[in-house]
C-alpha positions in Angstrom: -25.0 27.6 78.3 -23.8 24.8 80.5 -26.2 22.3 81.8 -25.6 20.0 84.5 -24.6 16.8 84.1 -27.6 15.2 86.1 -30.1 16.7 83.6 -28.2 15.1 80.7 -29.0 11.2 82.5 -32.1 10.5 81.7 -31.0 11.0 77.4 -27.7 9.4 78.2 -29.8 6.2 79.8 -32.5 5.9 77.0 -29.9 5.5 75.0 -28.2 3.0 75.9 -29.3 -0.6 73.6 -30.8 -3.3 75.7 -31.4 -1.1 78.7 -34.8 -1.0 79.2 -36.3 1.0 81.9 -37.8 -2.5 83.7 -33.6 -3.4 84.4 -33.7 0.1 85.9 -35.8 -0.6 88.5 -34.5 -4.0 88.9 -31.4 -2.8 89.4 -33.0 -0.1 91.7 -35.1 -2.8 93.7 -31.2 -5.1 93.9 -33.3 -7.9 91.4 -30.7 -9.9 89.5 -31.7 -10.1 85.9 -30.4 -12.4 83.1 -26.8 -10.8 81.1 -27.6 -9.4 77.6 -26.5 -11.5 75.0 -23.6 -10.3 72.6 -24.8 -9.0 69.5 -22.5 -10.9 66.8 -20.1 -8.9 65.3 -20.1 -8.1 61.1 -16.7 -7.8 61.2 -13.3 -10.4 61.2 -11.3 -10.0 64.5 -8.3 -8.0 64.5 -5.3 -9.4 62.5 -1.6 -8.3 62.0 -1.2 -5.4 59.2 0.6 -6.7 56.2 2.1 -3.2 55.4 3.4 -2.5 59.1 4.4 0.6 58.6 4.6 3.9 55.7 5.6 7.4 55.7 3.7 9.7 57.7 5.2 12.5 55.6 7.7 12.5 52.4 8.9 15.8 54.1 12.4 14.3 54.8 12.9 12.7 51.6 12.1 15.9 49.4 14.7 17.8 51.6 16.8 15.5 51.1 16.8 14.8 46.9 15.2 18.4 46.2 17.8 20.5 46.0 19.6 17.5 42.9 16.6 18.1 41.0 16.3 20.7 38.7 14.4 22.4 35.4 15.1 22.6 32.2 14.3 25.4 29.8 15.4 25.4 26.2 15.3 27.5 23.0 15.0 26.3 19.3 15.0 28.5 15.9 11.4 28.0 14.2 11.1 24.9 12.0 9.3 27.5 9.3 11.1 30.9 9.6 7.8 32.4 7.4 5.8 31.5 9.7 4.3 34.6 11.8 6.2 34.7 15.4 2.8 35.2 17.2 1.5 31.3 15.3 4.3 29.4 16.4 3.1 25.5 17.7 2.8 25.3 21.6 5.4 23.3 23.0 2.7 20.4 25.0 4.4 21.5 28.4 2.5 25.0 27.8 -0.5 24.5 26.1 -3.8 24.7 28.0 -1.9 25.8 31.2 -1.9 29.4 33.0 1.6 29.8 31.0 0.0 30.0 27.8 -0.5 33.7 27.7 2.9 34.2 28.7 4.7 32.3 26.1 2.5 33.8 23.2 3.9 37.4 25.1 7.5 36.2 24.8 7.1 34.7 21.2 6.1 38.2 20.0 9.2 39.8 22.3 11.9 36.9 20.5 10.5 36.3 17.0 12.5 33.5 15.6 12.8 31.7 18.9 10.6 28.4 20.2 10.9 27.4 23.7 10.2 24.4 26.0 10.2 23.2 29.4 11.4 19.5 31.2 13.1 18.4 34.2 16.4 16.6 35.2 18.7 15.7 38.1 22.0 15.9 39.2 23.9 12.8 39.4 27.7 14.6 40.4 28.8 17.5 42.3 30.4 18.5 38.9 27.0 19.0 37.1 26.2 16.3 35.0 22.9 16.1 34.7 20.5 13.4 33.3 17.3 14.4 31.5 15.2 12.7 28.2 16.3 13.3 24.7 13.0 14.3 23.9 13.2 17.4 26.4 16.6 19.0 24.6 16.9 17.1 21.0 17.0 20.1 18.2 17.6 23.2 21.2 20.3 25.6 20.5 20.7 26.8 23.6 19.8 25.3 27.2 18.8 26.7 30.4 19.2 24.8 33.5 17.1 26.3 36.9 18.8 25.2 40.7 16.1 24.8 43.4 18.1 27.5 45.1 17.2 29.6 41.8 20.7 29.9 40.8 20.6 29.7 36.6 23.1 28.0 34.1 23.3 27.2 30.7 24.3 23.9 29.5 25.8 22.0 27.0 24.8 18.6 25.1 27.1 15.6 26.6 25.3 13.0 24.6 22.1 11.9 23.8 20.1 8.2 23.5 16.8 8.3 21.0 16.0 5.0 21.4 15.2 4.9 25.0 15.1 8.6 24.9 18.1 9.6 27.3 20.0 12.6 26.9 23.0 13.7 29.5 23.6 17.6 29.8 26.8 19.1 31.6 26.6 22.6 33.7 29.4 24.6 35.1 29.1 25.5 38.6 31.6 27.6 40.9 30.7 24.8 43.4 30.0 21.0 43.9 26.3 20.7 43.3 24.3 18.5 45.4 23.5 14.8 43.3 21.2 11.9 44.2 22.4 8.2 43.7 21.0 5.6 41.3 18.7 2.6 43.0 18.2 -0.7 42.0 15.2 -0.9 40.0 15.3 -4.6 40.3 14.7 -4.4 43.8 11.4 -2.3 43.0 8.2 -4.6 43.5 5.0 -4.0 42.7 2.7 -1.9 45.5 6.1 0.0 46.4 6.2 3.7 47.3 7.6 5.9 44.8 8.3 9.6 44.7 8.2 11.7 41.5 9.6 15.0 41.0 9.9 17.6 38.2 8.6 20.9 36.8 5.2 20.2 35.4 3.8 22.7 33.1 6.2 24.9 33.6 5.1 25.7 37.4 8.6 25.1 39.3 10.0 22.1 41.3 7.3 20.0 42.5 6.8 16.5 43.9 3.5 14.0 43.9 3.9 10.6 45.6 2.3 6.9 44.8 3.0 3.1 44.3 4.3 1.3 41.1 1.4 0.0 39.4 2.8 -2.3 37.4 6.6 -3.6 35.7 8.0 -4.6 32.1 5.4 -2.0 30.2 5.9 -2.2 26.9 4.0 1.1 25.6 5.2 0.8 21.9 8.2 3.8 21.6 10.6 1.2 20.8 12.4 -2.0 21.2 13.6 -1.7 24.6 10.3 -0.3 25.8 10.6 -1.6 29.8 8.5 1.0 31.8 7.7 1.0 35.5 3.7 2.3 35.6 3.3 4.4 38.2 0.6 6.2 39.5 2.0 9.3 41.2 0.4 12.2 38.8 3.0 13.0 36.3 2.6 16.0 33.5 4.1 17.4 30.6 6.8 19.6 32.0 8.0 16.6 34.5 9.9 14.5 31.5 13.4 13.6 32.3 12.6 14.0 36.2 13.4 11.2 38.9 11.1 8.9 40.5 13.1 7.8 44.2 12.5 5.1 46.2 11.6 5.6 50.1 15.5 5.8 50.7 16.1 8.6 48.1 17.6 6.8 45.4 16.4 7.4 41.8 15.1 4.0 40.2 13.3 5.5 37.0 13.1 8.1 34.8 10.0 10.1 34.0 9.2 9.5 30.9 5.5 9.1 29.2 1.8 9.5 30.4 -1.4 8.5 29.0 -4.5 10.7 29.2 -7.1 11.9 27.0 -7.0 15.5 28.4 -3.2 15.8 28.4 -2.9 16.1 32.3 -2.2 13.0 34.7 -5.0 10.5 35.3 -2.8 8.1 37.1 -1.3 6.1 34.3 2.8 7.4 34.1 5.8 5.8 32.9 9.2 5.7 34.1 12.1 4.1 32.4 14.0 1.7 35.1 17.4 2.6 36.7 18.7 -0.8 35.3 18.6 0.5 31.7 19.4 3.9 32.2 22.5 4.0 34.2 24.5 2.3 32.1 23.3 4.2 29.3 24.2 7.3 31.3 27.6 6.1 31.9 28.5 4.9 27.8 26.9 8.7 27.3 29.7 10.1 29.7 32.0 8.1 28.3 31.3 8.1 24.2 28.5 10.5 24.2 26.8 8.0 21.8 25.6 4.7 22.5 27.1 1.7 20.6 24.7 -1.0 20.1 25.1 -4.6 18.6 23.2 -5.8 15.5 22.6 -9.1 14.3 20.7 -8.1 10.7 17.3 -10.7 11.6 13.8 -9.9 10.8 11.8 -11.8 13.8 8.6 -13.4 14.1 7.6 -14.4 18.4 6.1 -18.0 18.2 2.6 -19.1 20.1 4.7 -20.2 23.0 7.6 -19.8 25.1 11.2 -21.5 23.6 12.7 -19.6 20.8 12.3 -16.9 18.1 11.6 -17.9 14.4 13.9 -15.8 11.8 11.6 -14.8 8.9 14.1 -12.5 7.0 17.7 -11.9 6.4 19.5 -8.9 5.5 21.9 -9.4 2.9 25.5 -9.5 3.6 24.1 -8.5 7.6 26.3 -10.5 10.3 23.1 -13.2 10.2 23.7 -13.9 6.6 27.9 -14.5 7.2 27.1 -16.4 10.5 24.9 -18.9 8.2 21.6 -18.3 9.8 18.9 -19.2 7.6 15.0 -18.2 7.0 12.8 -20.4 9.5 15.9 -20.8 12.1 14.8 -20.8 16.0 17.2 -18.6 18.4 16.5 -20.4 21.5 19.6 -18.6 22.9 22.4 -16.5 23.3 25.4 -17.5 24.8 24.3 -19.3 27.9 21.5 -16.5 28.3 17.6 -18.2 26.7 15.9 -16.5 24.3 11.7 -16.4 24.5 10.6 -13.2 22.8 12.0 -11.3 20.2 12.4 -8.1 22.6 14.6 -10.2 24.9 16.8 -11.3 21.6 16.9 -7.8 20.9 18.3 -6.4 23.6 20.4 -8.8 24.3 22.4 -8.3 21.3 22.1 -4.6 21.7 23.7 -5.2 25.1 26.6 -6.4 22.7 30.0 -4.5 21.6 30.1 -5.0 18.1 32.6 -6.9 16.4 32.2 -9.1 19.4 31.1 -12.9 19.0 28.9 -14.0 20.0 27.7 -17.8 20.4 23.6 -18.5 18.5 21.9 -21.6 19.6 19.1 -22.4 17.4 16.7 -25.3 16.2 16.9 -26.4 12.4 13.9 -28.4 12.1 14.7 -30.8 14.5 18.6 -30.4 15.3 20.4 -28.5 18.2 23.4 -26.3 16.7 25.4 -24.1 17.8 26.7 -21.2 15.6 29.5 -18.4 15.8 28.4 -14.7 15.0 30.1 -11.3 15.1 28.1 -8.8 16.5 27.6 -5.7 14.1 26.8 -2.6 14.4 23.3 -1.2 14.5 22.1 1.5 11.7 20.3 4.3 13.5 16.8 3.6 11.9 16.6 -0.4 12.2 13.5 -1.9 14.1 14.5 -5.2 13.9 17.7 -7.0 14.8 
């Protein structure tokens, strides 16, 4: 029922802090009474935002990059052929999730079969595709899912297990739509980003939030380099993008940690600057050819060189005339301060190319000629 305003007065003036009813009736009566002092404020006056602006909605950017991002399904024989199909390991990307029952139903239907589920993205109309190694290594066959459903197998191009890249071609009667790589380096700390794959086997899905931190080194391997991120990320989403605001991909979904084997806000993505060239050598060689130097490497307590504490013999240290208790301060013109950064730097190497090794011999400068060789597949060191 609607009551009158006038009946709501009286309330409305009891209510009102500092009016008491004696200012009523002086202000009935035309009495001039003292102004109410300010109550000070608790709070800082009003100052310039330092973020001036942010999406209202990531609706534009996932219609823009959704359709380049797709899922991956793949198929392995059993490790174990006596084992029972129905007691077959759950791939993680299915295990405690609604999907559960329904892998266990197709295990039974295929028998000898194992399958798994990741993400990946287009990166050319023609269908090459970029995904982890991790997500395909060991499949026999491999299904790649369209956002417009469309379905296509595809084949192995080439594949990276030290920083766990793997490329994958399709064949498509059409171009396909492809997202461009982004400079990682130009990702700051506090950044949006935008993460998209297929976790736990659900379909295409995207989750949004800020790069935590850079240069995470999470212990998978020497050129561990990881964007933290905290946009949820799942099993299921390995191998998908991460986009910047302007719908370029500047990392690769890669790791998570979590105690329950869901997201808790701690993901890793593996920066554009390491993995585009990767990609491209992939293309190109489908292997990657990495540079050796044969060193085993101790960091010091501070900044300005890495100590060599072991030589392998006839290795290209050994025939460049290195020697046990040498410092790398550099190589080439490019300064050396961790052992990580001497690796990768002459992983970044072709072998057989030479390189030039500046190091401290107790208390001299030299100077010495090496050629590059090339890495074994199982080598930790340099």
């Amino acid at each position: 029922m609607h009551r009158p305003a006038s009946r709501l007065l009286p309330v409305l003036l009891l209510g009102i802090p500092g009016l008491t009813m004696q200012t009523v009736a002086a202000c009935a009566q035309g009495v001039a009474t003292p102004a109410p002092q300010p109550t000070p404020s608790l709070f800082a006056a009003p100052v310039a935002p330092v973020v001036s602006s942010g999406p209202l909605t990531f609706a534009p950017l996932v219609r823009q990059v959704g359709p380049a991002v797709v899922n991956i399904a793949v198929s392995q024989s059993a490790q174990d052929s006596r084992q029972a199909p129905g007691h077959q390991p759950l791939p993680p990307s299915v295990k405690g999730t609604p999907f559960e029952h329904r892998f266990r139903e197709r295990m039974r239907a295929h028998g000898e079969e194992m399958l798994g589920a990741g993400s990946g993205f287009l990166i050319d109309p023609t269908g090459v595709i970029v995904t982890n190694a991790h997500v395909v290594g060991g499949a026999d066959q491999i299904t790649v899912s369209l956002a417009d459903g469309a379905e296509y197998p595809a084949q192995l191009v080439g594949s990276d297990d030290l920083t766990d890249i793997a490329v994958i071609q399709i064949r498509a009667p059409r171009p396909l739509p492809f997202v461009p790589w982004g400079d990682s380096r130009l990702v700051n700390i506090g950044d949006w980003i935008m993460a998209a794959g297929n976790p736990f086997g659900l379909g295409s899905s995207v989750t949004a939030g800020i790069v935590s931190a850079r240069g995470r080194d999470i212990g998978t391997g020497p050129f561990d380099d990881f964007f933290q991120i905290d946009a949820p990320i799942n099993p299921g989403n390995s191998g998908g993008p991460s986009f910047n605001l302007g719908g370029q991909v500047v990392a690769v979904n890669t790791a998570i940690v979590s105690p329950t084997g869901g997201s808790v806000g701690i993901g890793f993505g593996l920066p554009s600057e390491i993995v585009a060239p990767i990609v491209e050598e992939l293309r190109r060689k489908g292997r990657i050819d990495r540079g050796w130097l044969g060193v085993t490497l101790a960091d010091g307590p501070g900044h300005g060189g890495v100590q060599i504490v072991g030589i392998d013999r006839d290795g290209p240290a050994m025939k460049a005339h290195l020697h046990i208790g040498d410092v790398i301060i550099a190589v080439n013109d490019e300064p050396i301060d961790t052992s990580r950064m001497l690796i990768r730097s002459i992983a970044a190497k072709q072998p057989e190319s030479t390189v030039v090794l500046h190091i401290r011999r107790h208390h001299e400068i030299l100077g010495l000629n090496a050629c590059v060789g090339h890495r074994p597949d199982e080598d930790p060191e340099d």
